[in-house]
C-alpha positions as CSV (number, residue, x, y, z in Angstrom):
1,X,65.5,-53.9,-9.2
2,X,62.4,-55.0,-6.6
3,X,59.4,-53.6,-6.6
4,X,57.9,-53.3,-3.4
5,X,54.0,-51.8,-3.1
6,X,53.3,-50.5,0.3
7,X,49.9,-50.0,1.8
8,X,48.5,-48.0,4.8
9,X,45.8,-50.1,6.4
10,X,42.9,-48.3,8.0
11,X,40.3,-46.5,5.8
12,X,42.8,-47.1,2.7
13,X,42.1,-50.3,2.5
14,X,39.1,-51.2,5.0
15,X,36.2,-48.8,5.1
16,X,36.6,-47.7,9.1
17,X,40.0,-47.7,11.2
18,X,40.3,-50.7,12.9
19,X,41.9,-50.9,16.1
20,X,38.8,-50.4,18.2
21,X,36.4,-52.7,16.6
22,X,39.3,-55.5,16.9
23,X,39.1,-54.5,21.0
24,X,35.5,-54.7,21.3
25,X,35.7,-58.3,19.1
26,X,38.7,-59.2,21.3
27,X,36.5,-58.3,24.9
28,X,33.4,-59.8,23.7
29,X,34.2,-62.9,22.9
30,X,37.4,-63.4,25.8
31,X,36.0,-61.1,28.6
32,X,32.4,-59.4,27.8
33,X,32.2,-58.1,31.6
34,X,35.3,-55.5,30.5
35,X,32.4,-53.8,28.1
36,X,32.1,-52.3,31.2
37,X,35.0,-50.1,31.3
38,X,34.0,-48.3,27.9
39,X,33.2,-45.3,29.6
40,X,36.8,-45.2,31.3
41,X,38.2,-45.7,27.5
42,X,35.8,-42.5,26.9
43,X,38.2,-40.6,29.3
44,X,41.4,-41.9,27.7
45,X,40.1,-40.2,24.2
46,X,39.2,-37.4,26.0
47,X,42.8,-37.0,27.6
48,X,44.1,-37.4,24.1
49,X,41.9,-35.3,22.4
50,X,43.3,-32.4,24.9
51,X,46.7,-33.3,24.2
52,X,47.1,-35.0,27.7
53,X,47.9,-37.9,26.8
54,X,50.2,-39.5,23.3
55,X,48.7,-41.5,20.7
56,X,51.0,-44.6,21.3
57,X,50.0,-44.1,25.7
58,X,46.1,-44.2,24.6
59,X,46.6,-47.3,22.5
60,X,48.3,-49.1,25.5
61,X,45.6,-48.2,27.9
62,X,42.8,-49.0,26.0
63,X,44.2,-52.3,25.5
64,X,44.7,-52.8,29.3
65,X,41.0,-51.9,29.7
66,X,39.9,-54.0,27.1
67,X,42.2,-57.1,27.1
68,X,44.0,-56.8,30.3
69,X,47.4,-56.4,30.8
70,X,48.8,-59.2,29.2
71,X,47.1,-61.8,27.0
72,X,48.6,-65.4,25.9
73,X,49.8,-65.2,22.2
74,X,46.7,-68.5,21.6
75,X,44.2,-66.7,22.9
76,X,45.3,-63.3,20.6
77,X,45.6,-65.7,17.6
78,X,42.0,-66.5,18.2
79,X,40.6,-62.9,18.6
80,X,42.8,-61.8,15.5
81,X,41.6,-64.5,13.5
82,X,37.8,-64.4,14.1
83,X,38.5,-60.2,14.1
84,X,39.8,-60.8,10.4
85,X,37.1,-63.2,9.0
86,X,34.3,-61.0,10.1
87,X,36.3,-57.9,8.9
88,X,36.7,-59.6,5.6
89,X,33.0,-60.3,4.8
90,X,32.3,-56.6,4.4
91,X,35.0,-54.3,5.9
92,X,37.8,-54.2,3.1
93,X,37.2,-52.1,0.2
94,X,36.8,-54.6,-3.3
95,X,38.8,-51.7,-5.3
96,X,41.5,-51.9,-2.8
97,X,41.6,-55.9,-3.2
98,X,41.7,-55.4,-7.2
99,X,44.7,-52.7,-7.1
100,X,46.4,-55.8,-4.7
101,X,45.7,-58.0,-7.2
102,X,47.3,-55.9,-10.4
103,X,50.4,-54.8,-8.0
104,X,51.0,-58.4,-7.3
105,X,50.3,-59.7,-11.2
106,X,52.6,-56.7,-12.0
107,X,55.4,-58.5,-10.1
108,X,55.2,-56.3,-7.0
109,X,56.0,-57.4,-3.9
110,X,53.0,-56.7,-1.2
111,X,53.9,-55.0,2.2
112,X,51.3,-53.8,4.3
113,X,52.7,-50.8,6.8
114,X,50.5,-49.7,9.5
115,X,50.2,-48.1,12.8
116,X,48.3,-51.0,14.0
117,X,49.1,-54.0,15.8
118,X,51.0,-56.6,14.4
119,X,49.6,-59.0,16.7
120,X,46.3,-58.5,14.8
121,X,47.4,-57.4,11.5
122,X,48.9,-60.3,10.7
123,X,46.0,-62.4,10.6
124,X,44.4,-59.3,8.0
125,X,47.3,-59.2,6.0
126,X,47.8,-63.2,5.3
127,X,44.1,-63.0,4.5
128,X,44.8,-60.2,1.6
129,X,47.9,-61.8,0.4
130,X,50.3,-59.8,1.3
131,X,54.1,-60.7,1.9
132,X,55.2,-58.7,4.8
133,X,53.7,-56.6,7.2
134,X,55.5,-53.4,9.2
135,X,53.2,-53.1,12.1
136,X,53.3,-51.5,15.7
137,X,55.4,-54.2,17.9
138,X,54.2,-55.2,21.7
139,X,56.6,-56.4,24.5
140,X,56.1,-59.9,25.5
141,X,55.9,-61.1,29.0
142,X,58.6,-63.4,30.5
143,X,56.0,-66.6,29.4
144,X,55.2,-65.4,25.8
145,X,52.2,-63.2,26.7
146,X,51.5,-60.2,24.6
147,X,52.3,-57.1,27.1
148,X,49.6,-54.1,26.8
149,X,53.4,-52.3,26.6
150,X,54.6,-51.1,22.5
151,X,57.5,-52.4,21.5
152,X,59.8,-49.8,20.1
153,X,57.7,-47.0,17.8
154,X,54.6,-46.2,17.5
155,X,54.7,-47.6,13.7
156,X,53.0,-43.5,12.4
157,X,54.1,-40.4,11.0
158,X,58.0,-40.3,10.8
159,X,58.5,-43.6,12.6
160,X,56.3,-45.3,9.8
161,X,59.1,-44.7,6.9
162,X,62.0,-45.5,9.9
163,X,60.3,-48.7,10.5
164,X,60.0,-49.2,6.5
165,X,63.7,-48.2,6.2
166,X,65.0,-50.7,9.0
167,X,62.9,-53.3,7.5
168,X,64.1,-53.3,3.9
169,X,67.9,-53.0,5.6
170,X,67.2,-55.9,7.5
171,X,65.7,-57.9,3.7
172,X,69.3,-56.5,2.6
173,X,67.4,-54.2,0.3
174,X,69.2,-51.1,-0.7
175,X,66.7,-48.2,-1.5
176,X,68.6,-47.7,-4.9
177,X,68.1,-50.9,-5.5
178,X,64.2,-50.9,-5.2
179,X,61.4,-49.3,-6.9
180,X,58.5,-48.4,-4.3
181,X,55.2,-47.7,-4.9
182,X,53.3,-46.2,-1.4
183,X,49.3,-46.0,-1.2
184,X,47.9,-44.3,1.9
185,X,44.6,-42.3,3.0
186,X,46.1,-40.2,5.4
187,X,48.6,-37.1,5.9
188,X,50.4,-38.0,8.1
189,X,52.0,-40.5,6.4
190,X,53.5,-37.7,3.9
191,X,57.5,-38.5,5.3
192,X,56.6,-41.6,3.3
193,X,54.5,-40.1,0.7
194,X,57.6,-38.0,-0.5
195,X,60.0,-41.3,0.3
196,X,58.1,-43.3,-2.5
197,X,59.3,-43.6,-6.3
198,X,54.8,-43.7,-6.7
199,X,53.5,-42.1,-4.1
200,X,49.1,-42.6,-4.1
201,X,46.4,-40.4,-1.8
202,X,44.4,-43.1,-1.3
203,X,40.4,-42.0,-0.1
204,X,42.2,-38.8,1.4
205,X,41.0,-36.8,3.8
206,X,41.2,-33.1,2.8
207,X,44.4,-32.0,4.2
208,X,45.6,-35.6,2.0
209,X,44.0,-34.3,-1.0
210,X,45.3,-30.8,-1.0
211,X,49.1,-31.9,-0.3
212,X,48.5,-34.6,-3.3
213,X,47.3,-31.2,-5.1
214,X,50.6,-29.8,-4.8
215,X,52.7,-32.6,-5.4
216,X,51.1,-34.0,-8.3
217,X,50.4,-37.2,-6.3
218,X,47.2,-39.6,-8.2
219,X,44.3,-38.9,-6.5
220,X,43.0,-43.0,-6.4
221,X,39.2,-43.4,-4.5
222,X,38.5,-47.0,-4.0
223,X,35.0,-46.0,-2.5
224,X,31.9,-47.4,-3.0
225,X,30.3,-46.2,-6.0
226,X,33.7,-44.2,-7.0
227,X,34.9,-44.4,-10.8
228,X,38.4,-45.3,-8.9
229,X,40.7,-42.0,-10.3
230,X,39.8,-39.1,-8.1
């Protein structure tokens, strides 16, 4: 039998989401003139916001304005990397690091499943020690360049536990054949919440806290100054 732990990213294990501080890191230190264009990123969470415009569409456009269009795989290894060491120094919560630690002492292997980039992620996740990530995909241009352009799913909601589910068949891992803990901070991620052998609300929002209410889900809060059980 393998035991697999699976953790959401943003705000269950770092203190803030973090796709827009990694943009800001990414323009400053590649392009700073493309600061510029914040207030045209404004509009794209506006557009959103009124339901004009899909979550996975305002992720590609605000990594046009930000990055351009396409960006060499070096120069994204470089962003992703500094983007990780300064995330590291105070952005990832220590009680999520220690419940890392026990999974992996415990025999777990680590997986970290997010809606995030994996172009970014990965440089997070090798930092944190985990094994594998499951991460929202980009198309590559025709010389290696990552595309502003997702690859397949938006890596949230319902596509989160398809992408989990095509990953494991692709380790040759049959679901009966694995035991599966899930932590997360977040409700949408409740197709995988009910998927999970352990299933964890993770610094929930209230929505998150209510449904763990219901299904008799731990309550875990890995925020400063929390006692940890919720």
């Amino acid at each position: 039998m393998q035991r697999l732990a699976i953790y959401d990213m943003d705000k269950t294990i770092t203190r803030a989401a973090t796709w827009m501080p990694f943009l800001l890191h990414a323009a400053r230190t590649r392009a700073p003139w493309r600061l510029a264009l914040l207030p045209l990123l404004a509009g794209e969470g506006i557009a959103y916001s009124a339901g004009l415009l899909g979550r996975g569409a305002l992720k590609e456009n605000a990594q046009r304005l930000m990055l351009g269009s396409a960006v060499s795989q070096p120069e994204m290894a470089a962003a992703a990397n500094g983007f990780a060491e300064r995330l590291l120094v105070n952005g990832v919560y220590p009680a999520a690091c220690a419940r890392i630690a026990e999974d992996r002492a415990a025999g777990y292997r680590l997986i970290l499943a997010t809606a995030s980039f994996d172009f970014y992620v990965q440089a997070i996740a090798a930092r944190l020690g985990f094994d594998a990530v499951i991460a929202t995909g980009s198309v590559m241009a025709q010389d290696g360049a990552i595309r502003a352009v997702i690859d397949g799913e938006n890596c949230y909601g319902p596509a989160k536990l398809r992408m989990i589910e095509a990953w494991l068949a692709g380790q040759h891992i049959a679901r009966e054949g694995a035991y599966i803990r899930f932590y997360t901070d977040h409700v949408s991620d409740a197709p995988t919440l009910d998927w999970a052998d352990e299933a964890f609300a993770v610094n929930p929002h209230a929505p998150l806290r209510a449904m763990a209410a219901q299904a008799g889900w731990p309550v875990l809060d890995w925020r400063d100054g929390a006692t940890g059980q919720a």
